[in-house]
N, C-alpha and C positions, 0 to 999 in steps of 0.2 A: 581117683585121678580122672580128671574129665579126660575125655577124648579129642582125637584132631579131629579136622572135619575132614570127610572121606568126600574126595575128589579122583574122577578117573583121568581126566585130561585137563593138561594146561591152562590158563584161561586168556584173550589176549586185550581184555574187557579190562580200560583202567582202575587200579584200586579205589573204591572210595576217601578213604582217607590221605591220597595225594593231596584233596584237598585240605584245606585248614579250615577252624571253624567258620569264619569269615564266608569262605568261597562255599561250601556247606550250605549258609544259610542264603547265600544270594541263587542255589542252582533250587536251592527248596521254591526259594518263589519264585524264580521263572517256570516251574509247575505247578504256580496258583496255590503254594502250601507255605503257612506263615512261617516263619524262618524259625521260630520256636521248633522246629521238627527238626533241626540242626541238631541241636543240644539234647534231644529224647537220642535221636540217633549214633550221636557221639556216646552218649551211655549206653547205649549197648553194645557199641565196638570195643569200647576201652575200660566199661567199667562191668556190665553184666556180660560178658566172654559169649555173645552170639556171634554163631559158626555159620549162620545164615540168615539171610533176609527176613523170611520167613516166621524167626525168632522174633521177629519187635515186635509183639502184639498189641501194643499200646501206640505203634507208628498205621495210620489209616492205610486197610491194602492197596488202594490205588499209589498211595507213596511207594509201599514195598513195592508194587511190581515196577513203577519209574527205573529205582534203584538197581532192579535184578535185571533190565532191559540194558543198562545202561552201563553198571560200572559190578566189581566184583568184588569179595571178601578177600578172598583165599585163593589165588588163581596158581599160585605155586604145587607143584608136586612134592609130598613127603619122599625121597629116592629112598632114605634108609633110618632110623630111628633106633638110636642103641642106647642101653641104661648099664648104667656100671654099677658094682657092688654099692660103691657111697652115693646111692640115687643122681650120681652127675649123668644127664641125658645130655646125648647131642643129636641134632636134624642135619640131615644133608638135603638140600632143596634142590630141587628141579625148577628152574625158571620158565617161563614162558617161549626163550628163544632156546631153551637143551643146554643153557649153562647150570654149570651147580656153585652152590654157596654151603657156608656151615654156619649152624649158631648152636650156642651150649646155655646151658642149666646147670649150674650150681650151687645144692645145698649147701647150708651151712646150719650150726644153731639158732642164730640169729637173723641171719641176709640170706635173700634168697637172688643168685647173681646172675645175671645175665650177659652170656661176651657174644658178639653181634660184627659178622662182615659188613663194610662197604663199596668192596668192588671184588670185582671176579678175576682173580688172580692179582699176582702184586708186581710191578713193575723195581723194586727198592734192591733184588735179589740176594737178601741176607742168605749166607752159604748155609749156615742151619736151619733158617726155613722152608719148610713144606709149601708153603702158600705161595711162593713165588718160581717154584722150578719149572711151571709150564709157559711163564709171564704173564702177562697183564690180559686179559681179552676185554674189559669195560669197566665203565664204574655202574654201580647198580643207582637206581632212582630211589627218591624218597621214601614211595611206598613200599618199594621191595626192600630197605631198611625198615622200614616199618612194621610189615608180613613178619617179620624174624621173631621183633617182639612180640607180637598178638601171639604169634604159632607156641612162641617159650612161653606164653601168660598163661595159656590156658590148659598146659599140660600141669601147672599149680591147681591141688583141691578148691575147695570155696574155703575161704575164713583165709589163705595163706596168699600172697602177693610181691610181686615183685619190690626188691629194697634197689635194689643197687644194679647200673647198667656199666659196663666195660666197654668200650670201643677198639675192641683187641684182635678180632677176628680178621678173616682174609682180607689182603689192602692195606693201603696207606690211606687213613681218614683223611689226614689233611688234604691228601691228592683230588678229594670228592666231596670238599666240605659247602658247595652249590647243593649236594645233594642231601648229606650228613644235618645240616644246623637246623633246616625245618624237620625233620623229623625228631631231633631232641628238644628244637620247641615244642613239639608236639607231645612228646613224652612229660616235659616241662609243665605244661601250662594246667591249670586246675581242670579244664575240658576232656582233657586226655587224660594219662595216670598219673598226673598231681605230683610225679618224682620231682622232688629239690634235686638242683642244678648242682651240689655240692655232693651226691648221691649216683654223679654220672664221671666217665674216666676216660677222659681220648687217650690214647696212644697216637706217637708219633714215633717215624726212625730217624725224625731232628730236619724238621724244612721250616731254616729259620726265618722266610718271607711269609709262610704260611703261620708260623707261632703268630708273630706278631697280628695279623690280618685275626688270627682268634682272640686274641687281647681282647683289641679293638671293641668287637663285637658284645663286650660289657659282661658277659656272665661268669658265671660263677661256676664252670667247670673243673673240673680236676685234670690238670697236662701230664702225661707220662713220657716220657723219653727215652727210646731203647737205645742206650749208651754203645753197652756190650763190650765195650774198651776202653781206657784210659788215655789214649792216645791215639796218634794219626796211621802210625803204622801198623798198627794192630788191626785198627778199626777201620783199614781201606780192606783189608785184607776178607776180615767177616760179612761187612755190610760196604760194598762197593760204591755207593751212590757218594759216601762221605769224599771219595776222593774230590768231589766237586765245591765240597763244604767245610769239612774239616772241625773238628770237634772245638773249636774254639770260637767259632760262629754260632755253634748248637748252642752253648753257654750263654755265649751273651744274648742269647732270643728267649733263653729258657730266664733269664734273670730277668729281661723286659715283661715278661707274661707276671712273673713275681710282681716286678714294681705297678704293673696298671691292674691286677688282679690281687693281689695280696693272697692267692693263692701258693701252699706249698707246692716245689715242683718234685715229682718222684723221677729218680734214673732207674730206670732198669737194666738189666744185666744179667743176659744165659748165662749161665756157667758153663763152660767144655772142659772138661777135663784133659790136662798140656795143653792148653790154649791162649786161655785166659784166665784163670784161676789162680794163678801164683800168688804166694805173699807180695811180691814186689807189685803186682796187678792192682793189690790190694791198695797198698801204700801212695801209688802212683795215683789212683782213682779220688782216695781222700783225699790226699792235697789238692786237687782240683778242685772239691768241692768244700772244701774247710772253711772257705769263708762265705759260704752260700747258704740260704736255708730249705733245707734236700732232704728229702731221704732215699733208700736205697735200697731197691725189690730185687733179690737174686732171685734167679729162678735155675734151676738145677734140667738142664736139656732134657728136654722128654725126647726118648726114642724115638726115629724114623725110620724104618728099615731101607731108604734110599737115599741116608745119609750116613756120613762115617762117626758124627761127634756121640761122644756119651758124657753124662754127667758124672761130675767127682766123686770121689767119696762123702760121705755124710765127716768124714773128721776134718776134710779137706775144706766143705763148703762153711763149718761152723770156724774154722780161721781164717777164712775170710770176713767173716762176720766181726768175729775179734779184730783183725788189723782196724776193718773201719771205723767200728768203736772207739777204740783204743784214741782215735783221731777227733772225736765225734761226732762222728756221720753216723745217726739212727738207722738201721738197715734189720732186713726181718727175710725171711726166707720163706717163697711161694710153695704155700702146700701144694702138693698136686693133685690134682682131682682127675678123677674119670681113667685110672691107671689100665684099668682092664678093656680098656675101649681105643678105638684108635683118639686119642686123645689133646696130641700135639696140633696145632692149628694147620690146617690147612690137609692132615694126613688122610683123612678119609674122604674128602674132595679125591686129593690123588689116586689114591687107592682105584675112587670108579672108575677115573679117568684111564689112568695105564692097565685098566682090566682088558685082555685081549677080548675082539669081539666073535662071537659063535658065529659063523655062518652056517649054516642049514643046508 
């Protein structure tokens, strides 16, 4: 397993890679170095996993030291680094202003997956998440979405790489998609790690001016939708923001991103046990989407110990699976990864956060 790169203090030196190749190759030659030093440079950030300047031997040292005067790798603090039995790792970062973020590692046989915040805390305050009970304090910048991936790429050995990125961590993407869309061009584009667009997963909690405004923007990403209810009164109740919205507006934005993308739309859907989980939940939720082309990700409540909901039983959550069916609404059930670690999004943010402080 390669290693992070060991950093004692913050850095407040902008990331290189804010910029794009473009701006890259226009700062190379305003330092009298042909813009071809963009693209040696870019492969060592994103393709050969250099943790330092210092690393580009093949970049002339006058360029390195420009670089190392000027702009930074890694300026984030690793705060904590946990691995769980099924090799699912997660980072808690320490930002340059003392905010923290998380982003996760997920093996699999196949894919190797990566879920990635956009802002530092969530303003949406869904009752079962972690990520929003302190609220909102900022949306992060490009390169601090960026920093996430590089930090999760390079904890991969050599020969194994990232498949697949999530946009599921702390935040609401939509809320920061000024900040979000260049950096998944950038993941996108053959200069950076070459990820196909169809390979990448926003999550949304359904902002149906923002759906559309991703439409627009012609790619080929993949939209998730955390539902979580069938309905309005359920679903003011969980995720409060919809009182503004209403799940019937969510639909119709989630169907517009269908018709200019011909992308499938996924609903997501915690399960709580007495909540939302009933046969009728079930029944209720298909019919809405019966005549849509959906599918349907339960995810079964990961524990928080500073919340009250827990997930169903496994006999409970596999009829729900059946009602949908039965209807047919394709639907599949989220393994859960990283059981023995603080694992739920946003839980080990909090964790640091309401840790009492020692004074001395």
């Amino acid at each position: 397993m390669t290693g992070l790169p060991v950093l004692i203090t913050a850095s407040n030196k902008p990331r290189i890679y804010e910029m794009d190749a473009a701006g890259l190759a226009a700062w190379c030659e305003s330092k009298d170095f042909p813009e071809y030093r963009a693209e040696q440079i870019r492969r060592w950030i994103f393709g050969r996993r250099a943790n330092d300047f210092s690393e580009m031997h093949d970049v002339p040292a006058a360029l390195r030291n420009e670089m190392a005067s000027e702009f930074s790798l890694f300026p984030a603090r690793v705060e904590k680094h946990q691995i769980a039995s099924d090799r699912t790792e997660k980072l808690l970062l320490e930002l340059s202003d003392g905010q923290l973020i998380e982003c996760v590692l997920m093996r699999e046989t196949d894919r190797r997956t990566i879920c990635i915040s956009t802002q530092v805390g969530c303003a949406m305050g869904c009752v079962f998440c972690a990520s929003g009970l302190l609220g909102l304090k900022r949306n992060l910048t490009t390169g601090e979405i960026l920093e996430q991936v590089l930090r999760l790429d390079r904890l991969l050995p050599k020969g194994e790489q990232i498949t697949n990125v999530v946009v599921m961590g702390i935040g609401e993407p939509l809320a920061n998609l000024k900040s979000l869309i260049p950096a998944l061009d950038t993941l996108n584009e053959k200069g950076g790690l070459g990820l196909g667009a169809r390979r990448i997963t926003i999550s949304t909690v359904g902002l149906p001016d923002k759906i559309r405004e991703l439409a627009k923007l012609g790619k080929q990403y993949n939209l998730a939708v955390s539902l979580h209810a069938p309905n309005n009164e359920l679903r003011n109740r969980l995720v409060p923001v919809n009182d503004k919205i209403g799940v019937d507006a969510i639909l119709e934005a989630a169907d517009d991103y269908f018709a200019v993308t011909g992308r499938r739309v996924t609903y997501e859907y915690v399960l709580l046990s007495g909540v939302n989980d009933e046969p009728y939940h079930a029944r209720e939720l298909a019919k809405r989407l019966q005549s849509r082309i959906a599918h349907v990700n339960l995810i079964p409540m990961n524990g928080v110990t500073e919340l009250e909901f827990v997930a169903p039983t496994a006999p409970r959550t596999d009829e729900f699976v059946q009602v949908l069916e039965s209807f047919g609404i394709p639907a599949t059930v989220r393994k859960r990864k990283g059981a023995d670690i603080d694992a739920a999004c946003g839980q080990l943010r909090l964790s640091r956060e309401l840790k009492p402080t020692v004074v001395e």
